[in-house]
Phi, psi and omega in degrees: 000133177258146154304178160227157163223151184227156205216148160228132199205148155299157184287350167308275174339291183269026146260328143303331176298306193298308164327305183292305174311338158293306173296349191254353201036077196208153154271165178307312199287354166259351170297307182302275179344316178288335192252343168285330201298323187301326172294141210283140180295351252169096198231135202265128155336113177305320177286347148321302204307328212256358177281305200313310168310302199298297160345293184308000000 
């Protein structure tokens, strides 16, 4: 089962989305897809970072 996302972005923006996507031979929505899959599954707290310090 999929989801939906609705978004507001300037027409810049989504003249560039659709550009690129046209040149990659992609829909927008496997372009959106390609670019959350690239991002880390695991994105560490800053206040971890800032535990971590104090520690030493």
């Amino acid at each position: 089962m999929k989801e939906s996302l609705h978004c507001r972005i300037t027409k810049e923006r989504l003249y560039k989305l659709r550009l690129y996507a046209v040149r990659k031979q992609k829909t927008m929505t496997q372009v959106i897809s390609d670019f959350i899959d690239s991002l880390p599954t695991y994105v560490e707290d800053k206040r971890s970072q800032t535990d971590k310090m104090v520690e030493k």
